[in-house]
N, C-alpha and C positions, 0 to 999 in steps of 0.2 A: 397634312391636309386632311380635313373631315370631308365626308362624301353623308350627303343628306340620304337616310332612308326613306323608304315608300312605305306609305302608312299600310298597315297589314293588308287591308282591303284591295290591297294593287294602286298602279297608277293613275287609274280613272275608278273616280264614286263610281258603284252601282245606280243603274237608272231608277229613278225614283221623280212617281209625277211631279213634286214640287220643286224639281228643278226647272220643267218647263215654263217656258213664259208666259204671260198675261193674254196674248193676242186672242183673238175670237176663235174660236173653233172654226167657225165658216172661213174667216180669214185664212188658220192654216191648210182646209183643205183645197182654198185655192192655189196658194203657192205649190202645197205637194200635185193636183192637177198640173201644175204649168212646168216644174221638175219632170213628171213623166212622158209630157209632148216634144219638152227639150230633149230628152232621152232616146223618144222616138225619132224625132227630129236627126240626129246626130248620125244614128245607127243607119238612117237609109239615106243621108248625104243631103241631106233638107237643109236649107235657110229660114232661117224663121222671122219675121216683121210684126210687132206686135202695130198695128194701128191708131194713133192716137188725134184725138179721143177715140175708142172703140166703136159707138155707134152699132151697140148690139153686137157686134163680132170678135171675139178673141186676139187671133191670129191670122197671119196668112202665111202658110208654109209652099215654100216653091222648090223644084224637083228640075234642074239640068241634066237632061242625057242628048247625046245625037242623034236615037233613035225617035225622039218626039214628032210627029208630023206634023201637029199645030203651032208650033213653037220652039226652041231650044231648050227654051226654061217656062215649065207652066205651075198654075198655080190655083191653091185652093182656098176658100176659107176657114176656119176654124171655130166654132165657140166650144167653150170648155163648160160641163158641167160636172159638178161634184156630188154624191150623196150615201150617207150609212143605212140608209134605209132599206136598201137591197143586199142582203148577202150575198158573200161570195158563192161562185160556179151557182147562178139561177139556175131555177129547175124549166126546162123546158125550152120553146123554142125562140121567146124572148121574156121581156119584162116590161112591166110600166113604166114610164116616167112622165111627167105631168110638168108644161113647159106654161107659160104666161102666153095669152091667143098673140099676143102682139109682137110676142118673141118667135113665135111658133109662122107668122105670114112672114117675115123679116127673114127666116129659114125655108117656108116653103114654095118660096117666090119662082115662076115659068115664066117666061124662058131668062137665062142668066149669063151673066158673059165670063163672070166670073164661078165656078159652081163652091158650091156652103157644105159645109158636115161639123153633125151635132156630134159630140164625142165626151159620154157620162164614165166618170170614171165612180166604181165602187170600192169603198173605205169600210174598213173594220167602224164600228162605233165607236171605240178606248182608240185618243190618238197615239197610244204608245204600244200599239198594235199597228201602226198605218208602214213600217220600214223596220227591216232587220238588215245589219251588215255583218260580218266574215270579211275572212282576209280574202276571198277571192270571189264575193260577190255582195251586190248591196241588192235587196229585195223590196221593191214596192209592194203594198197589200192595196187592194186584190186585184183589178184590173180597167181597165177600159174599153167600152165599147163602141160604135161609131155608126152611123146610120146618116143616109142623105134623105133626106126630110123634102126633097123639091117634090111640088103638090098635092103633100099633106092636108086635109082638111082641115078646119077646126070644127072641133064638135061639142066644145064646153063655153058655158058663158064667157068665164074669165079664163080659165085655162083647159086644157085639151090633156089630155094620155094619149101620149105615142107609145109605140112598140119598138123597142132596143131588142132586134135579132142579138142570143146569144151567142150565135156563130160568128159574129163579126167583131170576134180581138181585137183591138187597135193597137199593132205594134209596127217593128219597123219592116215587115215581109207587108203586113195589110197597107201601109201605106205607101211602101214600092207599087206595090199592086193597083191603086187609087191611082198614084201618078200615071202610071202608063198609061192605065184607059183614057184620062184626059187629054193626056198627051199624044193619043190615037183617035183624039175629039171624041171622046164618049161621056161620060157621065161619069161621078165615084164609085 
């Protein structure tokens, strides 16, 4: 019996971009956005519904505990944005980010039954910087942030610059935290 060798280089080629595929750049950093809401998603016990057609909205991620006063199980919205244009850990105490007016009233709508949060997730600019794994963790670059946008102004013709507080991580403790308040009828 012959037993095939592994070609010098090990069992997996080295990553090399032109193994990647054709898809749009935009396209992939959608999917890797919607990989890290599933992630967050999972880690605080969330359900996730994408909406279809979306109509402006992502997601709607819902949150069961006993201790909710308004409900059993409550529930937020999501839109997901993606962009390289911000480096990682922003310096200070947020960032810009610059939404469409039309996308921006559809998020900053009073009063609401169901409540919205924008959540910009920052990416290296080289996709083959956006994930690293190890045998005992896989790593998104660089992170996500989250802001509730309800009565936001608009202040630009076509589009507006909001402010994405840096302190507002979006993982799975930040949107533990999101769910209660709602679930305690309050706001995100």
């Amino acid at each position: 019996m012959t037993l095939a060798q592994p070609d010098p280089g090990g069992l997996v080629p080295a990553r090399t971009a032109s193994l990647r595929g054709a898809l749009a750049t935009t396209a992939c950093m959608e999917t890797l956005q919607v990989g890290y809401l599933h992630a967050v998603a999972a880690a605080s016990g969330c359900s996730l519904a994408q909406p279809f057609p979306d109509n402006g909205i992502d997601w709607h991620v819902s949150h069961g505990a006993p201790g909710h006063a308004v409900d059993d199980e409550v529930t937020i919205k999501v839109q997901l944005k993606c962009t390289y244009q911000v480096g990682p850990r922003p310096p200070g105490a947020s960032f810009a980010f610059t939404l469409d007016n039309a996308h921006l009233v559809k998020l900053a709508r009073t009063p609401v039954a169901v409540h919205k949060i924008l959540v910009v997730m920052l990416v290296p600019r080289t996709q083959e910087d956006w994930l690293r794994a190890d045998h005992d963790r896989l790593e998104l670059r660089h992170s996500c942030y989250w802001i509730n946008l309800a009565g936001h102004e608009v202040t630009g013709r076509r589009r507006t610059n909001v402010r994405i507080p840096t302190t507002r991580i979006f993982d799975d403790r930040a949107l533990c935290e999101i769910m209660t308040r709602v679930g305690a009828g309050g706001r995100p």
